[in-house]
C-alpha positions as CSV (number, residue, x, y, z in Angstrom):
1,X,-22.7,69.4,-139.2
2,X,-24.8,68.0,-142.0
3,X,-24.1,68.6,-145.7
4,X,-27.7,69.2,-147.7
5,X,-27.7,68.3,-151.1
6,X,-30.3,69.9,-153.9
7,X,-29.5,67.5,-157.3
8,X,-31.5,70.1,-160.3
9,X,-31.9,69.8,-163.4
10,X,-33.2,72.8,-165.5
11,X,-35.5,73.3,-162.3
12,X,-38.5,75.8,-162.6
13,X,-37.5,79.0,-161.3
14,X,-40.5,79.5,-158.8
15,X,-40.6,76.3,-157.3
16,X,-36.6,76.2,-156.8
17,X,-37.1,79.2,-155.1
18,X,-39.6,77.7,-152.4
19,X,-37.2,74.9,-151.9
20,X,-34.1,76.8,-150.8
21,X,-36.2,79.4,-149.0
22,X,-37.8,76.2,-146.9
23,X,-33.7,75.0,-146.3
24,X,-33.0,78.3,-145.3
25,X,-35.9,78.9,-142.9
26,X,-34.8,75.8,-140.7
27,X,-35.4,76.1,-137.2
28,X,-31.6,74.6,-136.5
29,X,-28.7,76.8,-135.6
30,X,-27.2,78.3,-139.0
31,X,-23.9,76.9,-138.3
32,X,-25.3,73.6,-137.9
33,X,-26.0,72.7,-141.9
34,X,-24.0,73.4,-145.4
35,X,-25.6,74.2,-148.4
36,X,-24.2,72.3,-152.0
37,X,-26.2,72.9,-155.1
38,X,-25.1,70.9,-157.7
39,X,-26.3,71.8,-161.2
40,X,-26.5,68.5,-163.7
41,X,-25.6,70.3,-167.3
42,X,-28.5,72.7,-166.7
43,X,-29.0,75.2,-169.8
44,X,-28.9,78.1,-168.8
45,X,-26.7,77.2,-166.0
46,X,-27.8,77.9,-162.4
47,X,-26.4,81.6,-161.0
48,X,-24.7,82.2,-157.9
49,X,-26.8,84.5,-156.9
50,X,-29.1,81.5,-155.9
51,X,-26.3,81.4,-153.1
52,X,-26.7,85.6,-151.9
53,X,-29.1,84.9,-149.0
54,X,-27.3,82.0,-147.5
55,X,-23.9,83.4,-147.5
56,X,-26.0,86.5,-145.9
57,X,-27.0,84.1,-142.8
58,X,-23.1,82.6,-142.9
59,X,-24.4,79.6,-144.1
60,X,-21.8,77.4,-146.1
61,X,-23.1,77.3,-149.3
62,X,-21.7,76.8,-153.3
63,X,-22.7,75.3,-156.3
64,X,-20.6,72.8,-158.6
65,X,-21.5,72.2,-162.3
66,X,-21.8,68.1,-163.0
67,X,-21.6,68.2,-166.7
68,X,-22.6,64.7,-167.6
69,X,-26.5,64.0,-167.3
70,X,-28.3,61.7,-164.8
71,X,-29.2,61.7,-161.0
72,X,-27.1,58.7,-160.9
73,X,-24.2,60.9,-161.7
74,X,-25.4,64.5,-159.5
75,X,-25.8,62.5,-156.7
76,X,-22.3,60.7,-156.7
77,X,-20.9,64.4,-157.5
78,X,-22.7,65.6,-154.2
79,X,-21.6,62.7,-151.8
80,X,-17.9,63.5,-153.3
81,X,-17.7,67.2,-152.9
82,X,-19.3,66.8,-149.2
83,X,-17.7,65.1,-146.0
84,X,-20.3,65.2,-143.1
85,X,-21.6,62.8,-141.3
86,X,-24.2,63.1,-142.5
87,X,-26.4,63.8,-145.9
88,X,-29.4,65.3,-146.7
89,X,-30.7,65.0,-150.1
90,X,-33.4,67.6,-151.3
91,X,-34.4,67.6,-154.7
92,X,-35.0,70.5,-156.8
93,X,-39.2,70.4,-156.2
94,X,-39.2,69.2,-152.1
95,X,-39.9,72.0,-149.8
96,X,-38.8,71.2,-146.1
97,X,-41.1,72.4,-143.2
98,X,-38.9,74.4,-140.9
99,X,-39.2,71.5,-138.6
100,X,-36.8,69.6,-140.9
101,X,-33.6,69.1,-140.1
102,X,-34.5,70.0,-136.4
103,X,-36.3,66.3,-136.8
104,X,-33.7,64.9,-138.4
105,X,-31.5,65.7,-135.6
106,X,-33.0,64.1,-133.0
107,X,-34.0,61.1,-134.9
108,X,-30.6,60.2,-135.8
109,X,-28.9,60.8,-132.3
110,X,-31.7,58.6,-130.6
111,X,-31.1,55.9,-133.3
112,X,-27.4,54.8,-133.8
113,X,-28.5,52.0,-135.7
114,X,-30.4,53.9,-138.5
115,X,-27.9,54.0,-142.0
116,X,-30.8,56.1,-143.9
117,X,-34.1,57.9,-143.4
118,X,-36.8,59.5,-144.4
119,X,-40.5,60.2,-143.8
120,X,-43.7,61.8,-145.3
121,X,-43.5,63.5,-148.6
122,X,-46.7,65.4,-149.4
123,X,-48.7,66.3,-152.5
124,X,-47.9,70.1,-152.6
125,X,-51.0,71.8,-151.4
126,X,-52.0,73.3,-154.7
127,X,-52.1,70.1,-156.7
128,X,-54.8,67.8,-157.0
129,X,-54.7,64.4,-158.1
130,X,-58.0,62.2,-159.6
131,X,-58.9,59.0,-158.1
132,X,-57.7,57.2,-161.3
133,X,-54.0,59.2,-160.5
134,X,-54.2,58.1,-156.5
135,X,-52.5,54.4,-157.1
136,X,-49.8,56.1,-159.3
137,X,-48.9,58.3,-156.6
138,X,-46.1,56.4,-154.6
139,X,-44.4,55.8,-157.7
140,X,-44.0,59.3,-157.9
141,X,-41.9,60.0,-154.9
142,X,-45.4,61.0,-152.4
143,X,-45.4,59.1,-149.4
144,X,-47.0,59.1,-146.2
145,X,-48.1,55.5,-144.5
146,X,-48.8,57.1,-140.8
147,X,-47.1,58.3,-137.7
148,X,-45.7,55.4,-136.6
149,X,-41.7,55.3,-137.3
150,X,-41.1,52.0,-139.4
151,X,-37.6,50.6,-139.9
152,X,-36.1,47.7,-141.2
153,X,-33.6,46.2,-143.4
154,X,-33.1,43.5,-146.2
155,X,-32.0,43.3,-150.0
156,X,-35.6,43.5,-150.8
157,X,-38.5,46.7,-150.8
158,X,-40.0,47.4,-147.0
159,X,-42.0,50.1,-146.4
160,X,-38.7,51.4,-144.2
161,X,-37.2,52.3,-147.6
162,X,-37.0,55.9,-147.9
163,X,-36.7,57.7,-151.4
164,X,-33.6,60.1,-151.7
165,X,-35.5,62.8,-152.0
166,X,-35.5,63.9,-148.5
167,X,-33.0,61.3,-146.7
168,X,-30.7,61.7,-144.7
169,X,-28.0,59.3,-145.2
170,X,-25.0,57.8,-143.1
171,X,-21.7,58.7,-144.9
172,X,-20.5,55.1,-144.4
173,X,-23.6,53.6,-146.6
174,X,-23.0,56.8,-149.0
175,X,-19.0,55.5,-149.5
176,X,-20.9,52.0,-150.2
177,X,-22.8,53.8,-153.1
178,X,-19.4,55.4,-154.3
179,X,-17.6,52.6,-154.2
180,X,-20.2,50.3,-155.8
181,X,-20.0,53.2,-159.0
182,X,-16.4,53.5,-159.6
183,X,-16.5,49.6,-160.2
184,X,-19.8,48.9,-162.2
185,X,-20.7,51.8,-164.8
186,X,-24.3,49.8,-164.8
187,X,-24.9,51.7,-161.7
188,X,-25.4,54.9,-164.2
189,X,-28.3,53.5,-166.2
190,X,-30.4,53.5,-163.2
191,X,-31.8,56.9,-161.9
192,X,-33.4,59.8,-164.2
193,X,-31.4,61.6,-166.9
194,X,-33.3,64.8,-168.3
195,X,-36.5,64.6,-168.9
196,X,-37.3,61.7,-171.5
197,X,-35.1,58.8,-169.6
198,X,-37.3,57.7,-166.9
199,X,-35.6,55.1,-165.6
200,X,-35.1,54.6,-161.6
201,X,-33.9,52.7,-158.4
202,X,-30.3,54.5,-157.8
203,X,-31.8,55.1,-154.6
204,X,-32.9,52.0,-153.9
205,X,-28.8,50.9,-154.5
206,X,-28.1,53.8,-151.9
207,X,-30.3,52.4,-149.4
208,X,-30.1,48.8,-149.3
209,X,-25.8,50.0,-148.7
210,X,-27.2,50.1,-144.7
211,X,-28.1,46.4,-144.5
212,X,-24.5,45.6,-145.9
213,X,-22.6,47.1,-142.8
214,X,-26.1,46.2,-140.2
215,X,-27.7,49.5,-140.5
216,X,-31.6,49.7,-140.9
217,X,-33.7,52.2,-142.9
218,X,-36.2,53.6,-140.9
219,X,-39.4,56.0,-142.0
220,X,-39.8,59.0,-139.5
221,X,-43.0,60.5,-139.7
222,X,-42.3,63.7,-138.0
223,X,-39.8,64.7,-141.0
224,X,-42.6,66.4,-143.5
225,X,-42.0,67.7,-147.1
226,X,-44.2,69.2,-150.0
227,X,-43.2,67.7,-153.3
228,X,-44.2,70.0,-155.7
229,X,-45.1,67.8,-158.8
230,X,-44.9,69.2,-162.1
231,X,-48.6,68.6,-163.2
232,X,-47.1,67.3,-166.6
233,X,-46.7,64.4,-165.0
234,X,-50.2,63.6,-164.5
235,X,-51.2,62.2,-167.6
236,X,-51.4,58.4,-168.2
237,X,-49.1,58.0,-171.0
238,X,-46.1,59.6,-169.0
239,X,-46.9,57.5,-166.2
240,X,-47.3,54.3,-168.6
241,X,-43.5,55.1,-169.7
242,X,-42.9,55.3,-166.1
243,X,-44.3,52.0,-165.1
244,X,-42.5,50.7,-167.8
245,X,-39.0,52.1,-166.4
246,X,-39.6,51.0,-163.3
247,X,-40.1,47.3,-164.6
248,X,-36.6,47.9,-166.3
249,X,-35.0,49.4,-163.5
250,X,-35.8,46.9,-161.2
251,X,-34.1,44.1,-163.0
252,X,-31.1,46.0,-163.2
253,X,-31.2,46.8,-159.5
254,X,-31.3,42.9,-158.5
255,X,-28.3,42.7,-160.9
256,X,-26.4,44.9,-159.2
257,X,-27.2,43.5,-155.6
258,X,-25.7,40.3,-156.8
259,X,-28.9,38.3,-158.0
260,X,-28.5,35.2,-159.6
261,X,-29.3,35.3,-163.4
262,X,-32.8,33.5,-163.3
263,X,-36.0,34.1,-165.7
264,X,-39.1,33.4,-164.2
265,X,-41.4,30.6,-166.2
266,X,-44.4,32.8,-166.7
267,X,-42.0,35.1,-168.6
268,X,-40.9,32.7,-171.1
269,X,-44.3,30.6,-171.5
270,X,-46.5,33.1,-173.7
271,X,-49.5,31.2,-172.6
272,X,-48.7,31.8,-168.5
273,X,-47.5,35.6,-169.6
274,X,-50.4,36.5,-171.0
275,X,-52.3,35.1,-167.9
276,X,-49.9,37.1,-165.9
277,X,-50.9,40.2,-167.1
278,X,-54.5,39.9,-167.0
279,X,-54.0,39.1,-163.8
280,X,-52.4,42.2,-162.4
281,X,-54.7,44.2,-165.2
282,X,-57.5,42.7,-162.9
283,X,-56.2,43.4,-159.5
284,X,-54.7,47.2,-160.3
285,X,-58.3,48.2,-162.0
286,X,-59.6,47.7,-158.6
287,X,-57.8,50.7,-157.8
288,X,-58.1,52.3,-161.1
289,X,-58.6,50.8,-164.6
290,X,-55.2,53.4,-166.2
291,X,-53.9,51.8,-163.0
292,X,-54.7,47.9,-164.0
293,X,-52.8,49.1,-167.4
294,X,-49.8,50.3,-165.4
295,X,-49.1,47.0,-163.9
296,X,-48.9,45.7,-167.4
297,X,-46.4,48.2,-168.4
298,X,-44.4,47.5,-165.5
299,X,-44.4,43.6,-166.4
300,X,-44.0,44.3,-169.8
301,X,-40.7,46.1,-169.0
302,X,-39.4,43.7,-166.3
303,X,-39.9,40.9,-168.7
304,X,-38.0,42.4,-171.8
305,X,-35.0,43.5,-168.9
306,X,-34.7,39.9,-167.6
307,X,-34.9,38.6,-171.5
308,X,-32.2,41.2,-172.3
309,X,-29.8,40.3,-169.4
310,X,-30.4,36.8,-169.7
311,X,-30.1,36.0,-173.5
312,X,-27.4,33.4,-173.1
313,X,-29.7,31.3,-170.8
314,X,-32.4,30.8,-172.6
């Protein structure tokens, strides 16, 4: 039995509906998934109706209300109301092919020592993004580096590392994650909350949980989502906040994996900072210019994180 997941937040009505129409279309066996929607302090709250056509199929399915903001906080409310084996997260703008979980299946019972796993996640089919856009793109949650399956493990980024949306996850690398949050509220300033806090890397806490009980992460390029993108988000200055965040978050994550408090020369010298981020202004323009900006919004907010957590130190 696997439990599925959909985290929303105030979700557009059209493109929800293409997501739970894609979980209920699955080619598995209807007794073989639950449905569990939970609604993070949406306004107006999410009906139950949403719920008519799985309960139609006898498909488990109910929503629960998680009244304080963040994904941090909807995804730890869906790993404690569920108790498979395993977890699916979808989020409120991923459409599974019908293939899905079918995948899924097979990939985990041929691979006993996979913790967590994903694979492609696709520009919905109606969107179109500019060349400038293109380098942006994985930071966005679109992913797709081939049809080979890729897995590894480690405390740092591989290409293995799957983002949540779409991942099926081990229960006993999702009890890591809860764990880790009922003992370090720092966990919560990590993931998004609403739409103006950008920050991120909650899942990269989730899946680096495998490597701490010798599970890998592994991509699986037969599991194949569209992520419907709100176009709102292709604009630079969004995506220069984002940059930004993700420079923060990252800091924060190596915190809570136990780094040592350490701030890297060229972040205190402003002469080797200021090289720094010409540099990577230089190399990301070969992609695109807006992206050569991005890199510098990313240092910029990695470098006032580390200052921030390491004021005592310098």
């Amino acid at each position: 039995m696997i439990d599925i997941c959909v985290c929303t937040f105030n979700p557009r009505p059209e493109i929800l509906d293409k997501v739970l129409k894609s979980i209920l279309n699955q080619t598995v066996a209807t007794d073989t998934f639950g449905l569990l929607i939970v609604d993070n302090a949406s306004s107006p709250q999410l009906s139950e109706d949403l719920l008519g056509p799985f309960k139609a199929r006898g498909i488990p399915a109910r929503i629960v209300r998680e009244r304080i903001p963040g994904i941090a906080r909807a995804r730890l409310r869906g790993i404690s109301e569920t108790s498979g084996e395993w977890l699916l997260f979808v989020d409120d703008d991923n459409e599974l092919m019908p293939e899905y979980i079918e995948e899924g299946q097979k990939f985990l019972a041929s691979r006993e020592d996979v913790g967590c796993f994903g694979g492609k996640l696709l520009l919905a089919p109606n969107l179109r993004a500019a060349n400038w856009l293109l380098p942006f793109l994985p930071y966005l949650a679109i992913k797709d580096i081939g049809e080979e399956v890729v897995s590894g493990k480690g405390n740092s980024w591989g290409p293995w590392e799957p983002p949540t949306a779409g991942a099926f996850i081990k229960r006993s690398v999702l009890n890591l994650y809860k764990d880790r949050a009922m003992n370090d509220e720092r966990l919560f300033t990590l993931g998004r909350k609403g739409k103006s806090n950008l920050s991120s890397c909650e899942d990269s806490l989730i899946m680096r949980g495998a490597s701490m009980i010798n599970l890998e992460n592994a991509y699986c390029p037969r599991l194949i989502l569209f992520h419907h993108l709100d176009s709102g988000r292709f604009n630079l200055r969004y995506l220069l906040r984002l940059m930004y965040s993700y420079g923060v978050s990252h800091v924060v994550l190596e915190s809570l994996l136990g780094a040592s408090p350490k701030v890297p020369e060229y972040y205190t010298s402003s002469g080797k900072f200021l090289a720094l981020l010409f540099n990577q202004a230089k190399t990301g323009a070969r992609q695109s210019i807006a992206f050569g900006i991005g890199l510098v919004a990313y240092h910029l907010g990695n470098r006032n994180e580390c200052l921030r957590q390491n004021q005592d130190l310098l």
